[in-house]
C-alpha positions in Angstrom: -54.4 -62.7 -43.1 -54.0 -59.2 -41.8 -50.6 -58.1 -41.1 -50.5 -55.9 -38.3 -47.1 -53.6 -37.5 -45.0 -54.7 -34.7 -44.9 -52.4 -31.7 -42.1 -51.2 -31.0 -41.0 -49.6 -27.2 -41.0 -45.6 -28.1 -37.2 -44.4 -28.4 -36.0 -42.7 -25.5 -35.7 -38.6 -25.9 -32.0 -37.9 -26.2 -31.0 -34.9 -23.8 -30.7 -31.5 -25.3 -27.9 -29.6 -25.7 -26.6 -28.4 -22.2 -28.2 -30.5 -20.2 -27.0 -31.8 -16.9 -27.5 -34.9 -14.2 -26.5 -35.5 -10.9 -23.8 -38.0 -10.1 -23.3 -39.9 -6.7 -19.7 -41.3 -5.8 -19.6 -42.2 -2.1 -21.3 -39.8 -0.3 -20.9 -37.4 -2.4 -22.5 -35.5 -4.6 -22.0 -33.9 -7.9 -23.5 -31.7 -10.9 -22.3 -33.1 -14.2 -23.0 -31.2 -17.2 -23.0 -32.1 -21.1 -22.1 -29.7 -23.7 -21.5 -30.6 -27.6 -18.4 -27.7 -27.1 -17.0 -28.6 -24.2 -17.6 -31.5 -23.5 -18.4 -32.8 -19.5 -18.0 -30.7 -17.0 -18.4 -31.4 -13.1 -19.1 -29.4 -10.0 -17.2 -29.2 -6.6 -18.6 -32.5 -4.6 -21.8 -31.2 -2.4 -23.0 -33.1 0.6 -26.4 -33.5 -0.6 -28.1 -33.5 -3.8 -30.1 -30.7 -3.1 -27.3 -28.5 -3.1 -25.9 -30.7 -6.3 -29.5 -29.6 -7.9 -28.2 -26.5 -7.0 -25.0 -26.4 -8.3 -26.3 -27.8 -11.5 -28.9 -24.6 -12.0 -25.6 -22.7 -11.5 -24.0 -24.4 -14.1 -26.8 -24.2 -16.7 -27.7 -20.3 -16.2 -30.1 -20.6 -13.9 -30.8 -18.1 -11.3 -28.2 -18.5 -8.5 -29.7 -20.2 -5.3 -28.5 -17.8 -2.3 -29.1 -20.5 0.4 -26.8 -23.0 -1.1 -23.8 -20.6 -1.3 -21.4 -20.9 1.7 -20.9 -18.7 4.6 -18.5 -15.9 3.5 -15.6 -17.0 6.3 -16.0 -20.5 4.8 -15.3 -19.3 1.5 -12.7 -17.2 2.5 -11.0 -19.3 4.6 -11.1 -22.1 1.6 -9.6 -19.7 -0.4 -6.8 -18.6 1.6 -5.7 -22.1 3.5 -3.9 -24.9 2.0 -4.7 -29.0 2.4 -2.5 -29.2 5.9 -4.8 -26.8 7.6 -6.8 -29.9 9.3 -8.6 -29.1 12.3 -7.2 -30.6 15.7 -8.9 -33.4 17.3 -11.6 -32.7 19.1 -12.2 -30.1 16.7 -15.3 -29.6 14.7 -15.0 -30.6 11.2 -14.3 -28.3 8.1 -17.2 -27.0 6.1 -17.5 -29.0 2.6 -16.2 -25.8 0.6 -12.6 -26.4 2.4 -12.6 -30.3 0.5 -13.4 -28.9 -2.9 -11.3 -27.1 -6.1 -11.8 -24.1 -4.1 -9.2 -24.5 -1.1 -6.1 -23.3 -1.3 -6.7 -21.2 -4.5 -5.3 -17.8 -3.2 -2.7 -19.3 -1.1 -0.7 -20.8 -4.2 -1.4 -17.8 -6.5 0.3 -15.2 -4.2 3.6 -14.7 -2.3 3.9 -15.2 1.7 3.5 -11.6 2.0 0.4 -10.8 0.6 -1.1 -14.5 1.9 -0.6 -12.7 5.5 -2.7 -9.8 4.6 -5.4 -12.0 3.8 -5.2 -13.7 6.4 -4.9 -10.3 8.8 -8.4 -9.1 7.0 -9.9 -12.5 7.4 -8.8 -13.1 11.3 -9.2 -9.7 12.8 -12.0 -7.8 10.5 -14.1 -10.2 8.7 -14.9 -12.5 11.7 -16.0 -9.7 14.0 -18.3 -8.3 11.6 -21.4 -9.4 10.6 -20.4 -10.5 6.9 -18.8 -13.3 8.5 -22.2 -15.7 9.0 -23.4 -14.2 5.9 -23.7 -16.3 2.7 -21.6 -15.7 -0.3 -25.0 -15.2 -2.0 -26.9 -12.7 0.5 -23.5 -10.6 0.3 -24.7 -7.0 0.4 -22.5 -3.5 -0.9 -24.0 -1.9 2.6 -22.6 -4.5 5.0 -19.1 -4.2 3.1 -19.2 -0.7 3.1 -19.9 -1.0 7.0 -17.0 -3.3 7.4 -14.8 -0.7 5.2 -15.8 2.5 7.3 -15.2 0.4 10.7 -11.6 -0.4 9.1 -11.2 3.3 7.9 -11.9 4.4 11.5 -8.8 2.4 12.6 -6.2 1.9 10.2 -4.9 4.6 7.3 -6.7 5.2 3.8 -3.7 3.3 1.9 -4.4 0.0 4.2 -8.3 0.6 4.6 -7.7 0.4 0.8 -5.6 -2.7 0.5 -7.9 -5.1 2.9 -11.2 -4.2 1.0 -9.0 -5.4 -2.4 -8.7 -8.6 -0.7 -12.4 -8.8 0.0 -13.0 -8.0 -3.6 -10.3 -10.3 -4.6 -12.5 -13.1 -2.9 -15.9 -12.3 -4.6 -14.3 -12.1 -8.2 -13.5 -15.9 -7.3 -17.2 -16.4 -6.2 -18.3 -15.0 -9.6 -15.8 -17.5 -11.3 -17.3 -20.1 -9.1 -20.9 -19.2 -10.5 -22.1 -18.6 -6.7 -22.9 -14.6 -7.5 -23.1 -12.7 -10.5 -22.1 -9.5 -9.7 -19.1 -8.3 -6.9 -20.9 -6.2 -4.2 -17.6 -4.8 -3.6 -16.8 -3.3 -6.9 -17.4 0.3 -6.2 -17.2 1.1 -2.5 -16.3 4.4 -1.0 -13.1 4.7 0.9 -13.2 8.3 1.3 -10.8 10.8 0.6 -7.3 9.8 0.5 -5.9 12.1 3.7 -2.1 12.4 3.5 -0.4 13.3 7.1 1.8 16.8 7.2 5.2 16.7 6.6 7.2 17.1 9.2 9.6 20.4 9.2 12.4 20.1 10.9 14.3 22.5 13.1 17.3 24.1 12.8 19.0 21.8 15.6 17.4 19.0 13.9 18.5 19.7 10.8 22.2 19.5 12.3 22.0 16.2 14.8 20.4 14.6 12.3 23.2 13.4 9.8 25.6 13.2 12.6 23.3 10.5 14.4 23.0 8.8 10.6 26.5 9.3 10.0 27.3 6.5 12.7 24.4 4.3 10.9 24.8 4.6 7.8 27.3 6.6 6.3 26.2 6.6 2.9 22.4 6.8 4.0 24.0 10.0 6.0 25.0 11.5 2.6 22.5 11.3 0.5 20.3 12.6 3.6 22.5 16.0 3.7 22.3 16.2 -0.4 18.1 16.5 0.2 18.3 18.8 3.3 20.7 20.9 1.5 19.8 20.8 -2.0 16.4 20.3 -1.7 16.0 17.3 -4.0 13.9 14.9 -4.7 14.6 11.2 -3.2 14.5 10.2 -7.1 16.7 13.0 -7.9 19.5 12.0 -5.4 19.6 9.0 -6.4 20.1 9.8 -10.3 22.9 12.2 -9.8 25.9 11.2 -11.2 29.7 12.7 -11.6 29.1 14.1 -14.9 26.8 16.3 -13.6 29.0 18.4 -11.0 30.5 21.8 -11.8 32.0 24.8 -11.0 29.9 28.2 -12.8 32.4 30.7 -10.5 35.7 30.2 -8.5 35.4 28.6 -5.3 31.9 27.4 -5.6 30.5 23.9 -6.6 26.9 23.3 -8.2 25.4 20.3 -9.8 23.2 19.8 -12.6 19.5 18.3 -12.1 19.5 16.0 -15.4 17.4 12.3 -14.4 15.6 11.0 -11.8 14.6 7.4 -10.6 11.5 6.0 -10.8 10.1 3.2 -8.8 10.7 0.6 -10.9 14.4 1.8 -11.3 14.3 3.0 -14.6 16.1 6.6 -15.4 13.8 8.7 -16.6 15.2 12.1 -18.2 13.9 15.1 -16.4 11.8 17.8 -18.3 13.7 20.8 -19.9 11.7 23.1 -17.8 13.0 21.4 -14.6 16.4 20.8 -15.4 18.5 23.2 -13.0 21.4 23.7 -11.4 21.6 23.4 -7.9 24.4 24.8 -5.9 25.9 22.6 -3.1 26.6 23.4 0.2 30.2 22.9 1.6 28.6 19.8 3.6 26.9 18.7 0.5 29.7 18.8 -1.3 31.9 16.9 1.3 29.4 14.0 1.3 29.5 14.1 -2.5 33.4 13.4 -2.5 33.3 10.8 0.0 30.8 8.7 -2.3 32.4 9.7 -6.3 35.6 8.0 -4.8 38.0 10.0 -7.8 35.3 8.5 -10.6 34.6 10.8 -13.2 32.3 8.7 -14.3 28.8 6.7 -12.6 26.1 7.1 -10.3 27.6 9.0 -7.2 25.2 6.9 -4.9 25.2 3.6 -6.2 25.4 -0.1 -5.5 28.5 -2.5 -5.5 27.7 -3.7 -9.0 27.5 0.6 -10.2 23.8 0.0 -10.4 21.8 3.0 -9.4 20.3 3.3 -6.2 16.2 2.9 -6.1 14.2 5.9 -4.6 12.1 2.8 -1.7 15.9 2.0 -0.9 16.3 5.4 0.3 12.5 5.1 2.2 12.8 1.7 3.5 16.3 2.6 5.1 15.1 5.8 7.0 12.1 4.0 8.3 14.7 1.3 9.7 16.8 4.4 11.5 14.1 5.6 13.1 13.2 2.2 14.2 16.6 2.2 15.5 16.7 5.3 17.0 13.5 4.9 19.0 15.2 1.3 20.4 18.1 3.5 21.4 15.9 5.6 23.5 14.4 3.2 25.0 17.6 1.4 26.2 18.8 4.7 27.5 15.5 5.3 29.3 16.1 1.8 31.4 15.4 2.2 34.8 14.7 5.9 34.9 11.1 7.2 35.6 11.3 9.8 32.5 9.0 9.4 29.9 10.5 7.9 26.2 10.6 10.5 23.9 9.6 9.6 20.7 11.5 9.9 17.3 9.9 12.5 15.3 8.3 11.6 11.9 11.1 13.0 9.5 10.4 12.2 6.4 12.1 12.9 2.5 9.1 15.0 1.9 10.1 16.9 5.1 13.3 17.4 4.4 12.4 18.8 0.6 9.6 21.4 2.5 12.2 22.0 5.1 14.3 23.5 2.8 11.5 25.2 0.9 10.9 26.4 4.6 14.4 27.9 5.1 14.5 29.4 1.5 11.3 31.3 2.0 12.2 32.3 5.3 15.6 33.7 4.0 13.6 36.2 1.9 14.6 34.5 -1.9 11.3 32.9 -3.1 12.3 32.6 -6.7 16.0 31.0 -6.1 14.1 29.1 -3.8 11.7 28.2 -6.3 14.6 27.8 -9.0 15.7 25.0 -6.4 13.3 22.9 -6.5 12.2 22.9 -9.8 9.0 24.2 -9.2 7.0 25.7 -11.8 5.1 28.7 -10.1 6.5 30.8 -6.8 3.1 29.9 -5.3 3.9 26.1 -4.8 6.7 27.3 -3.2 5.1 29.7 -0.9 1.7 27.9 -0.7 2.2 25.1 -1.0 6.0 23.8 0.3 6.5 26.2 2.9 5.6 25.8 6.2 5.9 28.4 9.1 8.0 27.9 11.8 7.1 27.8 16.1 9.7 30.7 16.1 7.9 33.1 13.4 4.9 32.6 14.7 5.6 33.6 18.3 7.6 36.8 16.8 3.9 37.3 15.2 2.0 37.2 18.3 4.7 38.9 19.7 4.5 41.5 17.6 0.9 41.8 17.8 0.9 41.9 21.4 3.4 45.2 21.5 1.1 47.0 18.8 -1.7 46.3 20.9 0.0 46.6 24.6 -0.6 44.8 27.2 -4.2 44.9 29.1 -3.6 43.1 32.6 -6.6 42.8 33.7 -6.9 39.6 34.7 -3.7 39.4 36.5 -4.7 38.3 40.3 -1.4 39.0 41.1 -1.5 42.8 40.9 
């Protein structure tokens, strides 16, 4: 008897390393993958297996399937809105990205504040452009470079700026979420950072000026006169302290230029070659007085705990005076047919070239350049100072006697 082998059924091929199947819960859909490293790993849920096939190409290296990517809003939106943003009833229902990992992402990573601005570039600037119905995938650097200009057109370099980091912000989470492989919005162009002029002011500004503050802020007021005056830096100011005053001749008061504050509110020691001496004027040195109190010791500007004061406290409270000085106007301007005059843009780097103004005007360039620390005479006079309505009609003026006057259009003769 012949003994034959028993057939066996052929063993079943056992999956390679990396591979992947697609699992159905509900009506749902989802790409799992199987790695010896990692273990499982599943995809968002899909609402069909074609775009779970999808997903699973993603997830294995494959190329990245455009068409199965989301439309840009959806994915923003997802991003940027939390689990309690359900449409109303009768409204049409969310797009699947909004039920998977992805919603909500941004909104829980960053504060109120900066949640606003995404939502300010998603409501008003990526729904009315074309990016908007255009997938994740398909994303092109030209049609964000369109939206970028349009925004430029509109809105300064600093906030053009800060809405395409948002829109970049949202495709480095598109990347994570394998749906591109390469940010379109890495390297756009936002043009030349233009900085407006600072504003000079006049020589009856320069006097109303801390007398309106004074009744706002009295300390603001101060520290105000010390820049006009002094013509220090808004860092400077706030770093002075009551060590540094005093008194190289009879009868006059200077102080020394030591340390500045940073941003951050960290003293930071001034170079040698910028240290100076600065001497104040009698309404300088007034406001000084009123603010050292009799301490010998300390910041002369500082907070109730003798902590310096920060260099944005000194911004963020001028913007809020001329916020309230503009709402003034207006409630004196009830009722009367008179335009509103508006608050002129007076700024801390207006009051320093307003003294650089007022320096080079008086005929001193280097004291003038001595106070404010300025390394060359040609920052001073290039650079700093502006010239005023006043000179330049004593020009044209002057021009117009050397020359004489023609008359020959005058109808009137």
């Amino acid at each position: 008897m012949i003994k034959t082998k028993k057939k066996t059924a052929p063993k079943p091929q056992r999956r390679q390393k990396g591979g992947g199947s697609i699992v159905t819960r509900g009506n749902r859909f989802y790409a799992r993958l199987r790695t010896k490293d990692l273990g499982e790993k599943y995809s968002g849920p899909c609402a069909s297996r074609t775009e779970a096939e999808a997903a699973l190409r993603r997830m294995l290296g494959g190329e990245v399937d455009p068409d199965k990517t989301p439309l840009f809003k959806d994915y923003f939106g997802a991003l940027i809105r939390g689990p309690e943003d359900e449409p109303e009833a009768g409204d049409p229902p969310l797009p699947d990205v909004y039920y998977t990992d992805v919603r909500g992402r941004l909104a829980g990573r960053h504060k109120t504040t900066t949640w606003t601005i995404y939502e300010t570039v998603l409501r008003l600037w990526v729904m009315d452009s074309r990016i908007a119905t255009t997938r994740v995938g398909e994303l092109k650097k030209k049609a964000i470079q369109a939206l970028i200009d349009k925004i430029r057109q509109e809105k300064t370099w600093g906030t053009t700026r800060r809405y395409g980091s948002c829109i970049h912000t949202v495709l480095d989470e598109a990347i994570a979420d394998e749906l591109v492989k390469e940010n379109p919005a890495a390297e756009l162009n936002y043009g030349k950072r233009g900085r407006k002029k600072a504003y000079v002011l006049s020589k009856k500004q320069s006097l109303d000026l801390p007398e309106e503050l004074y009744s706002y802020s009295q300390r603001l007021s101060a520290m105000i006169v010390v820049e006009l005056d002094g013509g220090l830096r808004p860092g400077e100011v706030c770093a002075l302290s009551a060590e540094d005053l005093d008194m190289p001749e009879e009868g006059s008061w200077a102080i020394w230029i030591r340390r500045a504050i940073n941003r951050k509110g960290e003293v930071i020691g001034v170079k040698d070659d910028e240290q100076r001496l600065v001497y104040l004027t009698d309404d300088a040195l007034e406001a000084i007085a009123q603010n050292v109190k009799g301490r010998r010791k300390g910041f002369i500007f500082q907070t109730d705990t003798g902590k310096p004061l920060r260099p944005d406290y000194l911004g963020t409270q001028l913007r809020r005076f001329r916020k309230h000085l503009q709402r003034k106007l207006e409630k004196a301007a009830e009722g009367s047919d008179q335009p509103i005059p508006a608050v002129p843009p007076f700024t801390h780097r207006g009051f320093r070239r307003t003294f650089a103004t007022r320096g080079v005007r008086s005929g001193d360039v280097k004291g003038t350049q001595h106070l404010l620390g300025h390394a060359t005479a040609e920052m001073t006079t290039g650079i700093y100072a502006e010239p005023e309505d006043e000179s330049m009609r004593k020009t044209v003026e002057a021009i117009q006697a050397s020359v004489g006057y023609r008359g020959i259009f005058n109808t009137k003769q």
